[in-house]
Structures are given as C-alpha cells and as structure tokens.
C-alpha positions as semicolon CSV with decimal commas, in nm:
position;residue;x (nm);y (nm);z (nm)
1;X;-8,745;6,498;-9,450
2;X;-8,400;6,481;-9,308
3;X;-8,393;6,305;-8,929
4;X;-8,380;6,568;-8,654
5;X;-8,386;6,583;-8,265
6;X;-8,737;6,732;-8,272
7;X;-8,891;6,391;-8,530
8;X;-8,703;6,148;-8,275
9;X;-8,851;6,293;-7,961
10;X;-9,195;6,309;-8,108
11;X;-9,177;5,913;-8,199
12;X;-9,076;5,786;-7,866
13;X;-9,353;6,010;-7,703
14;X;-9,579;5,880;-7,916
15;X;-9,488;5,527;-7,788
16;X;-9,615;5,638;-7,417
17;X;-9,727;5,330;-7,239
18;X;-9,901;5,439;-6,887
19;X;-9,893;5,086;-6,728
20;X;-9,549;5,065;-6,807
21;X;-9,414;5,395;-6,704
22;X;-9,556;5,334;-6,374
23;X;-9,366;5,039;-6,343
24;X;-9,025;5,149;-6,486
25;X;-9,094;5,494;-6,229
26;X;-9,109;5,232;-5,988
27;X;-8,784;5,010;-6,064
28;X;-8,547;5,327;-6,119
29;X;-8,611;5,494;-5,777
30;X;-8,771;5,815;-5,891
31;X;-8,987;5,846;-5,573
32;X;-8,863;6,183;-5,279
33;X;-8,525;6,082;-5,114
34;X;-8,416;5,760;-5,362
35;X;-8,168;5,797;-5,634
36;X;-8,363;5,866;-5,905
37;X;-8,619;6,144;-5,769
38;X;-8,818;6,353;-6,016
39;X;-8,670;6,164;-6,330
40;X;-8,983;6,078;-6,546
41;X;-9,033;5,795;-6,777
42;X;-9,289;5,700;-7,122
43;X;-9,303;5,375;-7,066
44;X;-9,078;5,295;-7,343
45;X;-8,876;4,970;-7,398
46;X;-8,501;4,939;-7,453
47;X;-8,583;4,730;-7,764
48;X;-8,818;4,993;-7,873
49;X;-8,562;5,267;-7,796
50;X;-8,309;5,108;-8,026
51;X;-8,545;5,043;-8,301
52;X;-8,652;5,394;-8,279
53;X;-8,320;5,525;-8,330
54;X;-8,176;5,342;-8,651
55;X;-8,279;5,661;-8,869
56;X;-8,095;5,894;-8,640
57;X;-7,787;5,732;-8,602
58;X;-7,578;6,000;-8,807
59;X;-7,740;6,294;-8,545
60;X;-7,515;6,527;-8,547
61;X;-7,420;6,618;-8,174
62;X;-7,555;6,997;-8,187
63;X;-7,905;6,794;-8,231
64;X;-7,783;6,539;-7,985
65;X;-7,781;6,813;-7,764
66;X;-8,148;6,906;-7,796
67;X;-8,273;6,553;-7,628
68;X;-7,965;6,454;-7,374
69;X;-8,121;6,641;-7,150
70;X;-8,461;6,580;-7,224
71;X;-8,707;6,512;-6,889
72;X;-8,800;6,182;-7,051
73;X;-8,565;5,904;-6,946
74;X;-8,637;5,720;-7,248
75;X;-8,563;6,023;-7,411
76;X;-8,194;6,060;-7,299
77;X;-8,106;5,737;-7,329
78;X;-8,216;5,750;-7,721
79;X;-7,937;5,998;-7,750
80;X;-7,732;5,823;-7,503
81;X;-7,721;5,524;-7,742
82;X;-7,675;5,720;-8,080
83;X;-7,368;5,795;-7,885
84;X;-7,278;5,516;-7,852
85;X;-7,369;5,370;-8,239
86;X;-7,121;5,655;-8,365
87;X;-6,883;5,600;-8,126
88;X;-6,833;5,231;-8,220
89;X;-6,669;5,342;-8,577
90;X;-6,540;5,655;-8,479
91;X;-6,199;5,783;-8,579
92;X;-5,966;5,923;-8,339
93;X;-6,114;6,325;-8,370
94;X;-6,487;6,225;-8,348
95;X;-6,423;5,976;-8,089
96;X;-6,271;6,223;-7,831
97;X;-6,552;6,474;-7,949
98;X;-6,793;6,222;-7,859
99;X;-6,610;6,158;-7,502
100;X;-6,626;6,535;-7,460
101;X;-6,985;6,569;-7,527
102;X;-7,041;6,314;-7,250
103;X;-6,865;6,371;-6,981
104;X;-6,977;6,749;-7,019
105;X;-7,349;6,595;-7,001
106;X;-7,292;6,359;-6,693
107;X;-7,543;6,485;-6,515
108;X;-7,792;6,404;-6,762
109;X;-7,665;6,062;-6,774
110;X;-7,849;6,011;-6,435
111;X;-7,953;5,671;-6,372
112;X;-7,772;5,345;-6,410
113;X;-7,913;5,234;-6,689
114;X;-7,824;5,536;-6,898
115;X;-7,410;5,470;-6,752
116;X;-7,373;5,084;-6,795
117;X;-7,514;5,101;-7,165
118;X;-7,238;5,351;-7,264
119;X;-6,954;5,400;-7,011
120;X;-6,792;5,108;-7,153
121;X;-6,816;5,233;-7,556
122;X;-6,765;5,560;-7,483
123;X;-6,470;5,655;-7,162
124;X;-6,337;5,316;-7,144
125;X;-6,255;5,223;-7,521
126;X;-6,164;5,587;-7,538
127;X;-5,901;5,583;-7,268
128;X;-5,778;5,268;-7,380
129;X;-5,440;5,384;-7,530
130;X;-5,462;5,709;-7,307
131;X;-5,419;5,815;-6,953
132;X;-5,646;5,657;-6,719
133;X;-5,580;5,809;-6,404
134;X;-5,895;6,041;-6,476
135;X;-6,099;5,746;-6,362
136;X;-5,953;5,798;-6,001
137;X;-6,034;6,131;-5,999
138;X;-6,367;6,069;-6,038
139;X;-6,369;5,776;-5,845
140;X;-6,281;6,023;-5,543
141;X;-6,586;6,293;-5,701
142;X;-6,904;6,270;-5,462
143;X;-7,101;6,263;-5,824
144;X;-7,267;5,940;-5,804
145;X;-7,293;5,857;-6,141
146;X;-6,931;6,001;-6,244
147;X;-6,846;5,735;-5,978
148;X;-7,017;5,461;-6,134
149;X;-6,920;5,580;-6,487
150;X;-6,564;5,531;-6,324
151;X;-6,599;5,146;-6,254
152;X;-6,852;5,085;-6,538
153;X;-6,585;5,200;-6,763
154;X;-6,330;5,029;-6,665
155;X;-6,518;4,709;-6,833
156;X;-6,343;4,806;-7,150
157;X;-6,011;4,711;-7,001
158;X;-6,129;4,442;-6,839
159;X;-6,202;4,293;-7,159
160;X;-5,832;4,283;-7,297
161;X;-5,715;4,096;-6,956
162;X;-5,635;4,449;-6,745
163;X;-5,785;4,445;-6,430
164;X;-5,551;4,678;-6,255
165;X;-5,767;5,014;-6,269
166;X;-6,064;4,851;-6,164
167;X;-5,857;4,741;-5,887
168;X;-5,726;5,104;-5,822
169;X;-6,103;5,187;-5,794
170;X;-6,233;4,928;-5,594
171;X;-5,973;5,018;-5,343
172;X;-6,152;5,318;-5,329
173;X;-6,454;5,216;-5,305
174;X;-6,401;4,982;-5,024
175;X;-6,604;5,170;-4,787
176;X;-6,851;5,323;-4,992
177;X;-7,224;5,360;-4,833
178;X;-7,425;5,343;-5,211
179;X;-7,548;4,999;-5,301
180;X;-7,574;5,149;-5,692
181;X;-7,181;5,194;-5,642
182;X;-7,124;4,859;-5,445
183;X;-7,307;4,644;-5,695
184;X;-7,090;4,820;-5,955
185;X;-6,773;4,733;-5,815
186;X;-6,892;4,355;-5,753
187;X;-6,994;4,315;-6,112
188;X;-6,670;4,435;-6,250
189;X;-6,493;4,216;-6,017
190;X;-6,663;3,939;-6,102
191;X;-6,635;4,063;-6,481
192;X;-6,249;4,046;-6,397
193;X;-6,261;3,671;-6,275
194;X;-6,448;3,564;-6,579
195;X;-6,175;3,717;-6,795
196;X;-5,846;3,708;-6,641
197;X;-5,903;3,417;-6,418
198;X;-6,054;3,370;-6,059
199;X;-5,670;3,328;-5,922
200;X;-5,661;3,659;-5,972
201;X;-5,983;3,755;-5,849
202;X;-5,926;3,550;-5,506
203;X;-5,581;3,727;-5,507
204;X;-5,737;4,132;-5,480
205;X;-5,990;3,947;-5,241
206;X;-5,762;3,829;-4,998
207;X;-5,433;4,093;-5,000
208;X;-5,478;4,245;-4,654
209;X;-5,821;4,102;-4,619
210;X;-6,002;4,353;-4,864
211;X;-6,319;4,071;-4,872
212;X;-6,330;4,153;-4,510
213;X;-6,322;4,548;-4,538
214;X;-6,599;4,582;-4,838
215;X;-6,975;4,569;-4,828
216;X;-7,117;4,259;-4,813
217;X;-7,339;4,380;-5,151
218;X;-7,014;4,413;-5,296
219;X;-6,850;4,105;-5,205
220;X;-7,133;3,891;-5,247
221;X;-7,182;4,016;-5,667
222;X;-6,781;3,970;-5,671
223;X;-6,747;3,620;-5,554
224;X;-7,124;3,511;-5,739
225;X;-6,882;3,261;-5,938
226;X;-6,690;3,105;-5,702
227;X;-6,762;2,736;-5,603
228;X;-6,987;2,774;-5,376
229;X;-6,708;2,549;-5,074
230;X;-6,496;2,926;-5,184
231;X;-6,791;3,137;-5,176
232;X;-6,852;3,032;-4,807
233;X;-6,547;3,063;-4,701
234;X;-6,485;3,447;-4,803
235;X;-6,890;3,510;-4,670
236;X;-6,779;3,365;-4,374
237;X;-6,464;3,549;-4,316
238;X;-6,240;3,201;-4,359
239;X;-6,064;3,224;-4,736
C-alpha cells in the first residue's frame, strides 16, 4: 500500500505515551494565557517522529496538507520535517513550492520547536540567492512565530559568514517584550560569533550601546561565549 497522510497519522497516534504527553504539555506552554494554549501533544519523541517518517518522505504536499494542521503537535511537526527532507534536494521549482506551502501554513507552525527545526532548511536556504528584505517585514508582523521564523532563518546565512540580516533584525527586536523572541535573537547572535568571529559580535554589541538597550535574556544567550572578564563587563554595563 502506497504511504499516505491518513497511514502516517495513524502510526504516530498509535505511539501515544500519556506520561509523556503530560510532560511535553507541560514544557511547550499549552496551559490558558502562555504561548502555546490549547496545542495538544501524544507524547511522541523527536527521534520517534523522524523514524516514523522515512516511508513518507516523497508525500506529496496535497497529502502534506492533510496533517500540517493536524491538532497533534507531534503530528505537524511529522509533516513539518518531510518538509524539510524534500527540501534538502530540491531543485529550484519544488524548492520555492515548498517555501510557499510554508509560509502559507505559519500558523500551524505554532510552537518553537516546529520553527527552529525548519526555518533554517526551508526560508533561509531558500532566500539565500534571493531578496531578503521579506525577513524585515515580518520581523515588524505582530505574528509571533513569523517573527521568530524571521531570526531563526536567518541561521542559513549565518552559516556562509553573513551576519548582516540578523543584524537588521535584531535591531528590531531590541525592545521586544517575548522571551521566545529574545532567546531567538541571542542564539543567533551568539551563532554569529561562533562563525564570523566574536570581533564582530562585540562590534553590533557595543555600536551605540545596543548591549545596553536589549533584554537582558537576550544579551545574556548573545554574549554565553565570551570570556567570562568580557561577559562581565557587557552584564555590567562596562564593555
């Protein structure tokens, strides 16, 4: 029998672990008021998840389409990653049909689990050799997770030594209230130190005091590989 959305949704249900979806509910925030309200989980691994899905990896996206937006967690991020397995090889057509698929399904690509596994595969590498100011407009969206897809994305570039959009965002994030969204834009800082050297991290840091303007959440996952003389000097205010 040929692999179908329907066969992959009835395996990972089938893998419902009680103990552990009442733990994962839990982690993700999915109690009245927090960021993940109402979003419902099996109790499923990510290991599990991606062993589950090496038969459906050639899913075509009309049956993608059936479990995106599935009220299983687990369940979205199984298509969320077949997206990102065909996205890998993709050639140019089939990678911006993938993009498109995506982005039209952000808001089923609710947590931030489901964006940091795949904003990177599938917006950054795909804007690579394209326009990128996209990522500002939805930097500036109130969306939360088209903002974090923004700055998770821009991991891709970070990569191949080109920090200067996540720069552009973190600008614009300097006063943002979310911790999801600070932590974010700390990571990928940091992410830029590690690959284009902490000179240049310090350098963002200190141009008309930005260390001083952001949230401390922020500044404290940005500077997490500084020497720790350096790290006390920007916690302190002093670099």
């Amino acid at each position: 029998m040929l692999p179908s959305a329907q066969k992959l949704r009835e395996h990972l249900q089938g893998l419902y672990n009680e103990e552990k979806k009442d733990i994962l509910q839990r982690f993700f925030k999915t109690g009245i008021g927090e960021y993940g309200e109402g979003d419902l989980f099996l109790g499923i691994t990510v290991p599990q998840i991606r062993q589950a899905i090496k038969p459906y990896y050639s899913l075509p996206l009309e049956e993608i389409e059936q479990i995106i937006n599935s009220q299983w967690h687990e369940v979205r991020l199984a298509a969320i990653l077949i997206l990102v397995k065909q996205a890998h090889n993709a050639d140019a057509k089939k990678a911006h049909d993938i993009y498109t698929f995506y982005m039209n399904h952000v808001d089923d690509i609710n947590n931030w689990d489901l964006v940091d596994l795949s904003a990177p595969q599938i917006v950054g590498n795909y804007l690579m050799d394209k326009d990128r100011s996209v990522l500002l407009t939805w930097a500036q969206n109130n969306h939360l997770w088209l903002q974090r897809i923004a700055i998770v994305a821009t991991h891709s570039f970070i990569k191949q030594k080109q920090p200067d959009m996540t720069f552009q965002i973190s600008d614009i994030y300097l006063h943002h209230p979310h911790d999801l969204i600070q932590k974010a834009t700390g990571w990928m800082l940091r992410e830029v130190g590690k690959k284009s050297g902490q000179e240049i991290l310090m350098s963002y840091l200190t141009d008309h005091k930005k260390y001083q303007l952001m949230p401390r959440t922020m500044l404290r996952y940005a500077i997490e590989r500084f020497p720790e003389d350096v790290r006390q000097k920007f916690l302190k205010g002093q670099a």
